[in-house]
C-alpha positions in Angstrom: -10.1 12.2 -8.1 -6.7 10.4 -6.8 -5.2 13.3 -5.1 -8.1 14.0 -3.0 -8.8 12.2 0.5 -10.5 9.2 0.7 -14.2 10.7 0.9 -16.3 11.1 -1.8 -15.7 14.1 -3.9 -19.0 14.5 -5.2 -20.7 15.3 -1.7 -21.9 18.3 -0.4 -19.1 20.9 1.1 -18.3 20.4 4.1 -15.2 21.6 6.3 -14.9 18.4 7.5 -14.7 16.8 3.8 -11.8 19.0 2.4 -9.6 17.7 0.3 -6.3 16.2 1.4 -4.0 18.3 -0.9 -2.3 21.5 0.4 -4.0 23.7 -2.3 -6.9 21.3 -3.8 -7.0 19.1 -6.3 -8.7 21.9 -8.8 -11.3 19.1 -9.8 -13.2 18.6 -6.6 -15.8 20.4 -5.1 -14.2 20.5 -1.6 -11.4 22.5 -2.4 -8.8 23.0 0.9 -9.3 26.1 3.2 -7.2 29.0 3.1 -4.4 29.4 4.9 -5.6 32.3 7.2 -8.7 30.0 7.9 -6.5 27.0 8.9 -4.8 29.8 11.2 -7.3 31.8 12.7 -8.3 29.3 15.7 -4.6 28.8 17.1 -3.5 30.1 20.4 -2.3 33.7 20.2 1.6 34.6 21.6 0.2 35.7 24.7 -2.3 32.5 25.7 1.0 30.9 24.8 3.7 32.2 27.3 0.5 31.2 30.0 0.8 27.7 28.4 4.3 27.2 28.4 4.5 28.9 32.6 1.4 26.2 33.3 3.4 23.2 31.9 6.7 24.5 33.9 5.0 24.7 37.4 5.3 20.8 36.6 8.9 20.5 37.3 9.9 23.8 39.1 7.0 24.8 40.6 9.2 27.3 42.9 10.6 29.2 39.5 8.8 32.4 39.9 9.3 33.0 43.5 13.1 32.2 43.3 13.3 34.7 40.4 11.4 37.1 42.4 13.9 37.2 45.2 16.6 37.6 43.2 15.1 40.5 41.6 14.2 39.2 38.2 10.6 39.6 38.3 9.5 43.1 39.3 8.0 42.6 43.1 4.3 43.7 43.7 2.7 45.9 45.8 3.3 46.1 49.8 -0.5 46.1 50.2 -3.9 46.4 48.7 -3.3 49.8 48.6 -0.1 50.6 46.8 3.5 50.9 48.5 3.7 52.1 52.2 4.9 55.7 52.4 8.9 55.7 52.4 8.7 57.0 56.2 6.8 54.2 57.4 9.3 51.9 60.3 9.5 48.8 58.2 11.2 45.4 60.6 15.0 45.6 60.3 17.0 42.5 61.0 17.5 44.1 64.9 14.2 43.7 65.5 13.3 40.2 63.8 15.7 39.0 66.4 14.3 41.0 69.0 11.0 39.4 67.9 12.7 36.2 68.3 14.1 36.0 71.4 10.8 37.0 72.7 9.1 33.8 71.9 12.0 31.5 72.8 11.4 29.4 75.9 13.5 29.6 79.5 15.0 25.9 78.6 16.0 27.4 74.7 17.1 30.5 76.1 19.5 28.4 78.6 20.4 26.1 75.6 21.7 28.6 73.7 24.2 30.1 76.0 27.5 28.9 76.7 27.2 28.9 80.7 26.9 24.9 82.0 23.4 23.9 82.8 24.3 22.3 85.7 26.3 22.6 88.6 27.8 19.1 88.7 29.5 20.5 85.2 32.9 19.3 84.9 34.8 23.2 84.7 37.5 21.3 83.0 35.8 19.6 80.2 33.2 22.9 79.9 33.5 25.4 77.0 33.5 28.3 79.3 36.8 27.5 80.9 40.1 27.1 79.3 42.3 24.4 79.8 46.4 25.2 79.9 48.9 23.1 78.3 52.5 22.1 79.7 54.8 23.8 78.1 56.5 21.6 75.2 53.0 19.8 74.3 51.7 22.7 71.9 52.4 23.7 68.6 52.9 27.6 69.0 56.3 28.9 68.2 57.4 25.8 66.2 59.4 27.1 63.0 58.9 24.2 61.0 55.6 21.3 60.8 55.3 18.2 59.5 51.5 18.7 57.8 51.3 18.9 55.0 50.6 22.4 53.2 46.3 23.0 52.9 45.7 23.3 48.9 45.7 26.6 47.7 42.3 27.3 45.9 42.3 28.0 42.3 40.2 30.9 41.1 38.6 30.4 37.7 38.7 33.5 36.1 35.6 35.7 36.2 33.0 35.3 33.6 31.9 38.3 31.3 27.9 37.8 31.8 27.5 38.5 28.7 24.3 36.3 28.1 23.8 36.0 31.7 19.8 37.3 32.4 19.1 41.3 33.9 16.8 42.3 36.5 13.1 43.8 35.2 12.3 47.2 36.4 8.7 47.9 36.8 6.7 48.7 33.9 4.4 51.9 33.1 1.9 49.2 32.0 2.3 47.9 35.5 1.6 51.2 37.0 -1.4 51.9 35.1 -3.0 49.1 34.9 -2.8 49.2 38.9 -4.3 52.5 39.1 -7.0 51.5 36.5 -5.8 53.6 34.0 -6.1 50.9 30.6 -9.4 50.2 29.6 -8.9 46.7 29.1 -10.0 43.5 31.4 -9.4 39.4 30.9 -12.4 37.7 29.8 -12.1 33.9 30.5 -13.2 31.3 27.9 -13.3 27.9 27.9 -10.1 27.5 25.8 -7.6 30.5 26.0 -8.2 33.8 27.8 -9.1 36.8 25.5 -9.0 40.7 26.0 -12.5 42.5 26.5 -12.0 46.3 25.4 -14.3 48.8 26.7 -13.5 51.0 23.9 -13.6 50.4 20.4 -9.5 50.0 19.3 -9.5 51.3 16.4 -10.6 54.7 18.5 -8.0 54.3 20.7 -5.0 57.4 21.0 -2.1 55.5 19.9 0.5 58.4 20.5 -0.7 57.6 24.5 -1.5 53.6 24.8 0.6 52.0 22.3 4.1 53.0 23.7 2.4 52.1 27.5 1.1 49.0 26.1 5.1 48.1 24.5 6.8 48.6 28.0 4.7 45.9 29.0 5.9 43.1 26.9 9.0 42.8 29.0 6.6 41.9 32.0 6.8 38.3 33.3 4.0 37.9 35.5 0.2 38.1 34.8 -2.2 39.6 34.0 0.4 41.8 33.0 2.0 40.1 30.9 -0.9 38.5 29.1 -2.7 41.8 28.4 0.1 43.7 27.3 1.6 41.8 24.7 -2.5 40.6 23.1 -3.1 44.2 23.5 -0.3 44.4 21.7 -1.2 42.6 19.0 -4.7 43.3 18.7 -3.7 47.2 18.3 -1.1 46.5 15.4 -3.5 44.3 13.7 -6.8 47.6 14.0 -4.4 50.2 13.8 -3.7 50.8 10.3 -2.5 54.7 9.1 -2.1 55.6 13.1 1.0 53.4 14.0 3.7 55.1 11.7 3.8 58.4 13.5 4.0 56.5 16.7 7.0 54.4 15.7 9.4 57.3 17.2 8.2 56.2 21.0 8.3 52.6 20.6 12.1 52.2 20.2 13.1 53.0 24.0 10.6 50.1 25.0 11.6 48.0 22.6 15.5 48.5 23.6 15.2 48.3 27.2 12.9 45.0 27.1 15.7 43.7 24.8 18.6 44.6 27.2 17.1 42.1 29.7 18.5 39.0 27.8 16.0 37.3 28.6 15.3 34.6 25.9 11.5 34.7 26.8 11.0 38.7 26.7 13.7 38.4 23.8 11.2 36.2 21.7 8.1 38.3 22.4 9.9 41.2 21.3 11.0 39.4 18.0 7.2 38.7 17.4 6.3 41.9 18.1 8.4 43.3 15.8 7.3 41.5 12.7 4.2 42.1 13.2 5.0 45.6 13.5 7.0 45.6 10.5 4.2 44.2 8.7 0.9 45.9 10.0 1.5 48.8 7.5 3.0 50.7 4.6 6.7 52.5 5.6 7.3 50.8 9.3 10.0 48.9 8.2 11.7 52.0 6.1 10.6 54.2 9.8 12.6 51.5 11.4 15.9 51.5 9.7 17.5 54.8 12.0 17.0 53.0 14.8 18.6 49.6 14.1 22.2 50.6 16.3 19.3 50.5 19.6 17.6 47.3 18.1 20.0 45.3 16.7 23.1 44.8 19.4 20.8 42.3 20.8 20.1 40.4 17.8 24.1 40.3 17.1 24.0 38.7 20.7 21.6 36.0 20.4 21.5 35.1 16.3 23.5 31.7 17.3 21.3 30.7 20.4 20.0 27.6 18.1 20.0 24.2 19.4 22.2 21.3 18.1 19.6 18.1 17.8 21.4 16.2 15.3 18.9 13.5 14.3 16.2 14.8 17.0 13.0 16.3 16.5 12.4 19.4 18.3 8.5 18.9 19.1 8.2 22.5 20.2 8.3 24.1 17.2 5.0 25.8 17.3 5.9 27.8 20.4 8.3 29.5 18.7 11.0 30.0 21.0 13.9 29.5 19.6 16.0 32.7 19.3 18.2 31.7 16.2 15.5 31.3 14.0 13.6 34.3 15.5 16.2 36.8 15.0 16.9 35.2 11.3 12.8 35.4 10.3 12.7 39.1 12.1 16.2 40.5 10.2 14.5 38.8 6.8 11.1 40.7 7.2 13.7 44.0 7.9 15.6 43.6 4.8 12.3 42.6 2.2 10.4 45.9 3.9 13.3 48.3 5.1 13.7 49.5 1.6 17.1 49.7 -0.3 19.2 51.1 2.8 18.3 48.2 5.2 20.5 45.7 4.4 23.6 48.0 4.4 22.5 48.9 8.0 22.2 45.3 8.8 25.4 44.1 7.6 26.8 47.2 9.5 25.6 45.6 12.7 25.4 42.3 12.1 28.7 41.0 10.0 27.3 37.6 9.7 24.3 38.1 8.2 23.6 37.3 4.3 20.9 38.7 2.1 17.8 36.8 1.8 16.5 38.9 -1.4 17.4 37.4 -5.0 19.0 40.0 -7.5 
């Protein structure tokens, strides 16, 4: 037919044969896949975030350490082991000097003093002796000068930090997974990393793993990171009737990865949360007493779009633009949050309009 692709219609199926058209052409035997089958081979959220780390190293490979010292990556463990015990005698700054005066050399010990290194030292021109002025030649007790005034500095005033990024507390997923606790290892394919379970997740206690397994999303290191946030979604997409009653424990992780402001945990959280909204009956209408904990931060961030003008923004599929998060992730609240969620939305959010149709 003329709306299918160039190959022959009349042949065989095959997947590589489909036809060109988004839905088919109705008359040819190689109709187009589904949508969930076009889908169901791209990378999940959490193979993504390794991606997009992977492709940074490129141009700052340093990142992660300098965010570790300034505290906005959780540090790791002292040892092997776990943390030394609080009364062991960790190096103070007294004896790292001590330390390194011990290795200096005789000649760099002499260097570094101030006495002259030789006896044929001028004591006039050496550092150690001071040299006295006639009186009349110096500047002290002068009431007026003839320099010119040093330039006061001018103080911009401080900024509110509003958007500025917070430092990430240890997880529980952290702790657990340290202590072996999860039962839930990387397996490495050829491709993207995927999550072996060791028990079936559908028999899983959610009241006890899923709110360990939400504290994790704020994580920014892996494995961490990667297994808490596909855990994650694996256990919203298996968990059916068992994630309503579990709803109640999930908002305190959910708030206090959002209060980070950081735009990367900020967009994981915004996927989370659709995908909790729509992984079963009443979540969203569960979810509406808690939107003053959830939705300061979306109030924050719902302009954090970029201006391209003409450009083409060839990240798209990463899906890390906050603007457009917050504005899909509000739009799922309001079609599933029943008949009191856009009220409550408005009430936090002035700016947002009403995606449903009377």
């Amino acid at each position: 037919s003329s709306s299918c692709s160039v190959f022959d219609c009349c042949e065989p199926f095959s997947p590589l044969l489909a036809c060109a058209t988004p839905r088919g052409c109705g008359r040819c035997r190689n109709p187009a896949p589904p949508l969930a089958a076009m889908h169901h081979g791209r990378v999940s959220d959490a193979a993504m975030l390794m991606h997009i780390d992977e492709f940074a190293k490129r141009y700052n490979p340093e990142k992660k350490k300098a965010e570790k010292a300034m505290g906005r990556i959780p540090r790791g463990q002292e040892s092997p082991f776990g943390d030394f015990p609080p009364d062991y005698a960790r190096p103070s700054q007294k004896l790292r000097s001590l330390g390194a005066s011990m290795v200096n050399t005789p000649r760099r010990a002499m260097e570094s003093t101030s006495m002259p290194l030789s006896a044929r030292g001028n004591p006039a021109t050496s550092s150690t002796y001071t040299s006295f002025q006639a009186k009349g030649l110096g500047s002290g007790g002068r009431t007026s000068s003839l320099h010119t005034p040093r330039e006061k500095e001018v103080v911009p005033p401080p900024k509110a930090g509003a958007f500025s990024r917070r430092n990430i507390a240890p997880s529980e997923f952290r702790r657990n997974y340290d202590r072996g606790d999860l039962p839930i290892q990387v397996t490495h394919s050829g491709t993207a990393n995927r999550i072996h379970w060791k028990v079936e997740v559908d028999k899983l206690d959610y009241h006890h793993y899923l709110p360990i397994f939400f504290d994790g999303i704020r994580e920014k290191e892996d494995p961490y990171r990667f297994l808490a946030v596909e855990g994650v979604h694996n256990m919203l997409e298996k968990g059916g009737s068992k994630i309503l009653p579990v709803v109640p424990q999930l908002i305190i992780p959910l708030k206090t990865a959002l209060t980070t402001r950081d735009p990367e945990v900020i967009a994981t959280v915004l996927k989370v949360l659709q995908k909790l909204v729509l992984s079963g009956e009443m979540i969203g209408e569960a979810l509406v007493p808690y939107y003053r904990q959830i939705l300061p931060m979306f109030n924050l961030f719902k302009n954090s779009t970029k201006n391209l003008g003409d450009s083409i923004d060839y990240g798209q599929r990463k899906r890390i633009s906050l603007g457009e998060l917050i504005d899909e992730t509000l739009e799922v609240f309001e079609v599933h949050g029943g008949e009191d969620a856009f009220i409550n939305i408005k009430y936090m959010i002035p700016t947002y309009e009403s995606c449903v149709v009377v």
